[in-house]
VOBA-1610 file (N, C-alpha, C; in pm, whole numbers, padded with zeros to 5 digits, always signed):
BEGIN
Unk+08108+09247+12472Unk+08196+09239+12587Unk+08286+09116+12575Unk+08358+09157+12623Unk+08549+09022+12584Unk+08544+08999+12768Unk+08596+08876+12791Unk+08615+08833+12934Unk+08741+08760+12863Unk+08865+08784+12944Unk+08959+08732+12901Unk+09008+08644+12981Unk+08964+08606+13102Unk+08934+08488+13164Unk+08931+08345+13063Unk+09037+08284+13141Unk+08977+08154+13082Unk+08843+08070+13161Unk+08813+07973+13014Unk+08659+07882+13076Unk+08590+07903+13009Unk+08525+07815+12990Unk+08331+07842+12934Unk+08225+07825+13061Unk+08106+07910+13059Unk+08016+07895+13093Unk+07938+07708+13071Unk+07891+07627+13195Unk+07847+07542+13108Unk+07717+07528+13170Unk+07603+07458+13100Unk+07519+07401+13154Unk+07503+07290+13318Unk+07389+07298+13360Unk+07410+07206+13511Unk+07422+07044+13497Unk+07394+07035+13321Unk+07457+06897+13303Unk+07575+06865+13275Unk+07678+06989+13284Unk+07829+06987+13274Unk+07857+06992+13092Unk+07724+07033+13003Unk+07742+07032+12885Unk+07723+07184+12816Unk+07861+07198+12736Unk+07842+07288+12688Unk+07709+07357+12635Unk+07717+07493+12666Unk+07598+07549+12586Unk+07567+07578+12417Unk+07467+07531+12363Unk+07421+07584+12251Unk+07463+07748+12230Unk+07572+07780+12123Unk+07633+07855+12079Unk+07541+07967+11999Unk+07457+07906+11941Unk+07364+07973+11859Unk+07274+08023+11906Unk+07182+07918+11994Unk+07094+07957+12117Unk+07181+08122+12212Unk+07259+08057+12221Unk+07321+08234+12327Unk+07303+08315+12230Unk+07308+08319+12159Unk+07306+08399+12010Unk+07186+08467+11995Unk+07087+08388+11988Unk+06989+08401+11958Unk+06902+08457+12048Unk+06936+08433+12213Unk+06846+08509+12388Unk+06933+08632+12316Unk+07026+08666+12327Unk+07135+08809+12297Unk+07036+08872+12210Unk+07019+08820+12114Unk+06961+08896+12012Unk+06815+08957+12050Unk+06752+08868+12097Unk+06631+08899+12112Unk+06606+08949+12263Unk+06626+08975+12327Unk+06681+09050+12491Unk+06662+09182+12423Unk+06782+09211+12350Unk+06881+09322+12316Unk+06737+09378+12236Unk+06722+09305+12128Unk+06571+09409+12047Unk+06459+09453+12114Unk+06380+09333+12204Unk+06291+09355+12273Unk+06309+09479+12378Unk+06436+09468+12438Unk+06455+09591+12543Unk+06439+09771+12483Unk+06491+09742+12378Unk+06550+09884+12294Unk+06392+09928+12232Unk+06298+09792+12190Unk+06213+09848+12123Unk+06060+09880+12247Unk+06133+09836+12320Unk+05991+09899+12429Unk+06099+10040+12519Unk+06223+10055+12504Unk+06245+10227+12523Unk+06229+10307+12437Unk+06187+10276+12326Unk+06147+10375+12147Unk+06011+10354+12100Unk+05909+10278+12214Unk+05804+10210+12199Unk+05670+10371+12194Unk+05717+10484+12231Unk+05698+10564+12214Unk+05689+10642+12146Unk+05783+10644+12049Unk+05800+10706+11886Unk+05791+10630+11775Unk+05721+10475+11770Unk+05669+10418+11667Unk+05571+10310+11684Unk+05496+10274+11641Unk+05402+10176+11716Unk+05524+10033+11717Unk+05489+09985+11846Unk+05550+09867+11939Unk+05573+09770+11780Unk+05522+09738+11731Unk+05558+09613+11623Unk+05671+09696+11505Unk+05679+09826+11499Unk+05765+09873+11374Unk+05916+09909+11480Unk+05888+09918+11648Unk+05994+09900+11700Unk+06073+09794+11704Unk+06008+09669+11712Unk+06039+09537+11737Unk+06147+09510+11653Unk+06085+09554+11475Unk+06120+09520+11362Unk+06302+09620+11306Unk+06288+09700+11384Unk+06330+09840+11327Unk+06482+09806+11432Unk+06435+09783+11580Unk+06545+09773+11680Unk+06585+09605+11688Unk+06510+09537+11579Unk+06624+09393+11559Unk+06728+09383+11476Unk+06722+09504+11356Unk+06788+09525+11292Unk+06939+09606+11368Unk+06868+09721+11430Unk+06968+09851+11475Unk+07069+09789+11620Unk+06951+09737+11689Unk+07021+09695+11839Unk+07048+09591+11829Unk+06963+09463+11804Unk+06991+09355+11819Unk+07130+09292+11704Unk+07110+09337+11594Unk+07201+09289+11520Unk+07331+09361+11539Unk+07338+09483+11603Unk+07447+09503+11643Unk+07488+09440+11756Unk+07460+09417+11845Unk+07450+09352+11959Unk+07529+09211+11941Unk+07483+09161+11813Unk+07528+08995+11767Unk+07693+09046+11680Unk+07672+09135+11620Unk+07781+09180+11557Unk+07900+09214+11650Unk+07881+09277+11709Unk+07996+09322+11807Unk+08076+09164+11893Unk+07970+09116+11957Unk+08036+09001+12039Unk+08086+08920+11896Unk+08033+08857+11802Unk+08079+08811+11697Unk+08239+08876+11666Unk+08238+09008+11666Unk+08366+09066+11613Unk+08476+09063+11705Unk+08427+09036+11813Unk+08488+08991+11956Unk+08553+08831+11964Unk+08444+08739+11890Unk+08465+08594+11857Unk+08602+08596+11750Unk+08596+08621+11636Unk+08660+08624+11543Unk+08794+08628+11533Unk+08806+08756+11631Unk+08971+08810+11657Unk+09052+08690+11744Unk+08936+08622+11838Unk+08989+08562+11916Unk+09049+08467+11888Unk+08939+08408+11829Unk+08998+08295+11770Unk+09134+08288+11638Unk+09112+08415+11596Unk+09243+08436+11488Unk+09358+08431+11565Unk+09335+08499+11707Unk+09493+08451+11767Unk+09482+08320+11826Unk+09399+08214+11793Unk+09434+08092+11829Unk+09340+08040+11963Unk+09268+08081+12001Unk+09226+08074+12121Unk+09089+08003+12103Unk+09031+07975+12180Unk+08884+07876+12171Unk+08795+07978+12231Unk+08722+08067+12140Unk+08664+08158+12213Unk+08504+08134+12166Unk+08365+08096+12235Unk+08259+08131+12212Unk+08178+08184+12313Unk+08082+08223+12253Unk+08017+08393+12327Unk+07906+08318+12428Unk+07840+08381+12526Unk+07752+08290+12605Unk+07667+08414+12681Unk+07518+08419+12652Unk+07408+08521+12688Unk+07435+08525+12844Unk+07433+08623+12886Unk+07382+08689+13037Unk+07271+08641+13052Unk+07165+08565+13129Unk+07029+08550+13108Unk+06942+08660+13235Unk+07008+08692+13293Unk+07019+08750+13433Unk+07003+08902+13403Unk+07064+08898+13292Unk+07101+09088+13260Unk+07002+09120+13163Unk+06979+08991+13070Unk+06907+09010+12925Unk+06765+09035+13043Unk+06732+09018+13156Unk+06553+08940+13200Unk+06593+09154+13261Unk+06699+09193+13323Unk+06711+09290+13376Unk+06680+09396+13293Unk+06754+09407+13177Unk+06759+09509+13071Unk+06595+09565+13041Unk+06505+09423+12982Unk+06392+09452+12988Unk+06334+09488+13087Unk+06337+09458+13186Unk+06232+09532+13318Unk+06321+09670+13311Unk+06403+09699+13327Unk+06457+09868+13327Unk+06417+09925+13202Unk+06388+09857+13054Unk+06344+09957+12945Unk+06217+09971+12978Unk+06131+09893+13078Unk+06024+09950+13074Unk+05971+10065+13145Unk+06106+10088+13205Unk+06107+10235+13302Unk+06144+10352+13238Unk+06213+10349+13084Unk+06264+10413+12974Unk+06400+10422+12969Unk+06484+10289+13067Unk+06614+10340+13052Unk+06678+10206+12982Unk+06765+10209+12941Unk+06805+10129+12854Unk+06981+10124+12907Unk+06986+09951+12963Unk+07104+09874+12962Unk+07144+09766+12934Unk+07223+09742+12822Unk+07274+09632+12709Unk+07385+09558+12804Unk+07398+09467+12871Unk+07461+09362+12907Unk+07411+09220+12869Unk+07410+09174+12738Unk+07367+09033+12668Unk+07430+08932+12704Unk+07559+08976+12733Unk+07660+08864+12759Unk+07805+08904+12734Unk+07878+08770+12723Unk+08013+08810+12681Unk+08061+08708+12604Unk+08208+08725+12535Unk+08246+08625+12481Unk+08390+08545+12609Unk+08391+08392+12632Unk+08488+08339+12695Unk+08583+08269+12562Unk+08716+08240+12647Unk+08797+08217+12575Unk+08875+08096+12652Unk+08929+08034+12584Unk+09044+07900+12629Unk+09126+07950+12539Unk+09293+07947+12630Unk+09385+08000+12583Unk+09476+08122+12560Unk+09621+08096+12586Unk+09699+08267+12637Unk+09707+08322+12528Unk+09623+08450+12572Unk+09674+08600+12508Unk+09757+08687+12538Unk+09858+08746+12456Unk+09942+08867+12503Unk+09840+08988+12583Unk+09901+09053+12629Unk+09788+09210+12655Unk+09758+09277+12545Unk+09889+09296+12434Unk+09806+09300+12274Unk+09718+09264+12231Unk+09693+09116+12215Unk+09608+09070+12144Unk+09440+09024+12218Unk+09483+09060+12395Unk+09357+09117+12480Unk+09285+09235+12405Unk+09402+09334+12416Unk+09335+09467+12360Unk+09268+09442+12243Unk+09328+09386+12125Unk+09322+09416+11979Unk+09136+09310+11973Unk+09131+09216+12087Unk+09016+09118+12094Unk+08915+09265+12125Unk+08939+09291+12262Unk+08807+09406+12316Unk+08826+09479+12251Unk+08893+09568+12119Unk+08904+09700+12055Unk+08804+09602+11939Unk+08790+09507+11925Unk+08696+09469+11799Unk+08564+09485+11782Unk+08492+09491+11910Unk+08367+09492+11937Unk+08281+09640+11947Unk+08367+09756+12013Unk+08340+09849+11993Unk+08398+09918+11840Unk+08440+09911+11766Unk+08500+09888+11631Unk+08393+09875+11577Unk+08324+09763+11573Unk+08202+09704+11493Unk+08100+09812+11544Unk+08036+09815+11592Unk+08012+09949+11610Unk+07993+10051+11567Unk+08137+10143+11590Unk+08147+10281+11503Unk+08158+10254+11380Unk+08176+10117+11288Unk+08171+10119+11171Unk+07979+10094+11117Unk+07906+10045+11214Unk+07783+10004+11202Unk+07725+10157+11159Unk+07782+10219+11308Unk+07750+10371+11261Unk+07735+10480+11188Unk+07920+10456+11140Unk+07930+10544+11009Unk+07865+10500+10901Unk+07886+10365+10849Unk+07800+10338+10754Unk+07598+10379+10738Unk+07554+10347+10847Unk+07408+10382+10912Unk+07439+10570+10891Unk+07512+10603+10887Unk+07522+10772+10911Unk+07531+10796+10750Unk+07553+10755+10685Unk+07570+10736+10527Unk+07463+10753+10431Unk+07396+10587+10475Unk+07280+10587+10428Unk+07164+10660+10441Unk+07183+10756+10599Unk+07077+10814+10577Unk+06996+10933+10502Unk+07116+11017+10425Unk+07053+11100+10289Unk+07070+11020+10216Unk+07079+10922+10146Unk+07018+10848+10044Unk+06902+10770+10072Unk+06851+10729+10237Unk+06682+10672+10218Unk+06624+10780+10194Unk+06673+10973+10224Unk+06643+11022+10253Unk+06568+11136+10131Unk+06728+11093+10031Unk+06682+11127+09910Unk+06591+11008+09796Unk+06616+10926+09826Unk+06514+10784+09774Unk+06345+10757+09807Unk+06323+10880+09957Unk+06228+10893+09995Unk+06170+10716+10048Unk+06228+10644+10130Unk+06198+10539+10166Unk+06223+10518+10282Unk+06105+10567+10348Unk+06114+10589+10517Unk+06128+10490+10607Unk+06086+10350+10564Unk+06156+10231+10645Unk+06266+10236+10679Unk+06347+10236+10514Unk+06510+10270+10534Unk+06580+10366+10632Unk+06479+10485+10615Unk+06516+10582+10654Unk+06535+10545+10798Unk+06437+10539+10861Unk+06428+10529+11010Unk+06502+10401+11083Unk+06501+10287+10988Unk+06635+10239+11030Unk+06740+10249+11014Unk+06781+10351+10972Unk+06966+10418+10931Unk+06959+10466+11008Unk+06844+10613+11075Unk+06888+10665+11173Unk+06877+10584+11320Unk+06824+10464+11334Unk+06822+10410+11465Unk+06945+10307+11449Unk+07034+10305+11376Unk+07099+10246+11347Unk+07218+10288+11411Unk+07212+10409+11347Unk+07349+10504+11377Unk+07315+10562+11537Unk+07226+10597+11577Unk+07204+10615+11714Unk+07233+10533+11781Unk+07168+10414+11776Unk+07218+10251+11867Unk+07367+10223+11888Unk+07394+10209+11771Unk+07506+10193+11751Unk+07679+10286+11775Unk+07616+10384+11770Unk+07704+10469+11806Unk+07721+10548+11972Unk+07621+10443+12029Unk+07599+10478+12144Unk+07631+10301+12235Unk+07629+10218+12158Unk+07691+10084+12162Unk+07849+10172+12148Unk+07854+10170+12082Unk+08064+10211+12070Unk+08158+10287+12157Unk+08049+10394+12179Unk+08130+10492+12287Unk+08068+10462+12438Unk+07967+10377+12467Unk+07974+10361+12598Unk+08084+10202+12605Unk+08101+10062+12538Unk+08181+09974+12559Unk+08336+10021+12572Unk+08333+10186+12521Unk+08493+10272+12559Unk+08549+10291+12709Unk+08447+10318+12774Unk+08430+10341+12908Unk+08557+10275+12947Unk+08640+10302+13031Unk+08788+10202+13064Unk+08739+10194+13252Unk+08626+10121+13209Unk+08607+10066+13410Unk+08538+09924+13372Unk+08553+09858+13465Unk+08553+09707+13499Unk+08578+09605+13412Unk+08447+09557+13318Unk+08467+09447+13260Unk+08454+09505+13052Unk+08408+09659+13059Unk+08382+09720+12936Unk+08513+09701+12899Unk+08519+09688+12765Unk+08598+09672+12684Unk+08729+09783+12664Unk+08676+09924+12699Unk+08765+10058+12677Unk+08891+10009+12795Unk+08858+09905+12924Unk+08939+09933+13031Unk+09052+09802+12965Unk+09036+09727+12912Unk+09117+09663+12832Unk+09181+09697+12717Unk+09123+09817+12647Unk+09182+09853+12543Unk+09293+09948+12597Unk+09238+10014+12719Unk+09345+10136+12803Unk+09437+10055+12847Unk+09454+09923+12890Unk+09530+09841+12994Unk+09672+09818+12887Unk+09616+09771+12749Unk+09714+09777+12650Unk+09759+09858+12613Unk+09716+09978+12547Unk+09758+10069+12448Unk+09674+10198+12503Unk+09719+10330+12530Unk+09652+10426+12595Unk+09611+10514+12433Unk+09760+10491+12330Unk+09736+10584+12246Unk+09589+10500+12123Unk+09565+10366+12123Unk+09477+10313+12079Unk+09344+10344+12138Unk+09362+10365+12272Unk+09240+10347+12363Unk+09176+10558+12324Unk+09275+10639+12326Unk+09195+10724+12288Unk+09209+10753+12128Unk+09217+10726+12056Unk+09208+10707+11924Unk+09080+10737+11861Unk+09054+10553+11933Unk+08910+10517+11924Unk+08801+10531+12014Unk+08844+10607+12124Unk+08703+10690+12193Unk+08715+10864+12133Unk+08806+10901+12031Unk+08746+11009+11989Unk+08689+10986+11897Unk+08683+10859+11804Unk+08620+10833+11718Unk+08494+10788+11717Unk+08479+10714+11809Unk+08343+10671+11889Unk+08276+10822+11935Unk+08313+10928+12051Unk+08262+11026+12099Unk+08232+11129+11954Unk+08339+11132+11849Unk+08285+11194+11751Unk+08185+11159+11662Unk+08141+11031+11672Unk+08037+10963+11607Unk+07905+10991+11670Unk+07935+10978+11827Unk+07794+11012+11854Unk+07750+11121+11913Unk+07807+11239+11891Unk+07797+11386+11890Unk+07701+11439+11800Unk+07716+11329+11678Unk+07660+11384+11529Unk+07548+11456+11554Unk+07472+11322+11602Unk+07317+11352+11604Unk+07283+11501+11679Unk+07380+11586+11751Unk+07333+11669+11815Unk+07354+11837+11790Unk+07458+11807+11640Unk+07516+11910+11648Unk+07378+11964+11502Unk+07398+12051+11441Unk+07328+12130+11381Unk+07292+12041+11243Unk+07370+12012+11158Unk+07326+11947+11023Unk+07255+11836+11070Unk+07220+11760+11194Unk+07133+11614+11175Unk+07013+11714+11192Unk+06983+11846+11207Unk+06822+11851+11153Unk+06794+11827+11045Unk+06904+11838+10926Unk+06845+11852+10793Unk+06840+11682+10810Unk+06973+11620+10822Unk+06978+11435+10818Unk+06854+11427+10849Unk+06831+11417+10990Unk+06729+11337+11065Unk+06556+11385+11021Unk+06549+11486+10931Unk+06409+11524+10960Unk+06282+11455+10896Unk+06376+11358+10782Unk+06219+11287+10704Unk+06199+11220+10759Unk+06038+11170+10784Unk+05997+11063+10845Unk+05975+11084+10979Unk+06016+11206+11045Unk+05995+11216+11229Unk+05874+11314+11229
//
């Protein structure tokens, strides 16, 4: 998530926050939540392991890809954990539903509405590329017969491709309503690309994809 607000979040000693630390609650929020809603289809420790890779590192990837752009147009942008949402997420996965609000990235410094958009189009981006690639690999763990792999390509591409097309959404602070605010023909571009990504899993060939290892 992009807040294009200027400001940083700071500590109650008026000192910036540990950059890495936000990094690091994000990350681990984001895995812990995902791996007690999948805590059901693998024992709790191969979720942990499986959804730090799929959720959590996407999770760091996306706001990261969010950081990057920003700062390429010049701007002072670092990312800062929700702690409020990360404590929320987990008490709702333990009900089986699953909601990713880790945080966001802030910024110091003017952006065009372009380079708003082109910031929030980065994060869901990261994403559908997490995806396709994760959608790739999975007949080759599949033909390699290496079911670790396996099962993290496909939770990979699930997470992730379900990270991409819901940050499309064009309402409030999601990223799609900034990408629509700029560019309408960008904004559906990349939610058919996102919605076609995560269709996959439902249409007929992910039985053959998805079936080793389940």
């Amino acid at each position: 998530m992009f807040n294009p607000q200027a400001g940083y979040p700071f500590r109650s000693d008026n000192k910036p926050r540990n950059e890495l630390f936000e990094f690091a609650k994000a990350w681990l929020g984001t895995t812990l939540a995902f791996a007690l809603v999948y805590r059901h289809s693998m024992p709790l420790i191969d979720a942990v392991i499986i959804m730090g890779i799929a959720a959590g590192l996407g999770i760091v990837i996306h706001e990261l890809a969010h950081r990057v752009v920003a700062r390429r147009f010049g701007s002072q942008a670092h990312f800062f954990a929700n702690d409020a949402m990360l404590v929320i997420s987990v008490l709702l996965a333990l009900t089986g539903f699953i909601f990713a609000a880790p945080g966001a990235v802030h910024h110091r410094g003017y952006l065009t509405k372009k380079q708003v958009g082109l910031v929030a189009a980065a994060g869901p981006a990261s994403n559908m590329v997490i995806a396709l690639l994760s959608l790739i690999l999975i007949p080759i763990a599949n033909m390699l017969n290496i079911q670790f792999l396996f099962k993290t390509a496909v939770y990979s591409y699930v997470v992730n491709s379900l990270l991409g097309i819901f940050n499309m959404i064009p309402y409030g602070p999601l990223d799609g309503a900034k990408i629509m605010d700029w560019d309408m023909r960008a904004f559906i571009a990349m939610a058919s690309v996102g919605g076609l990504l995560y269709v996959v899993q439902y249409l007929p060939i992910a039985k053959t994809l998805f079936v080793f290892g389940f």
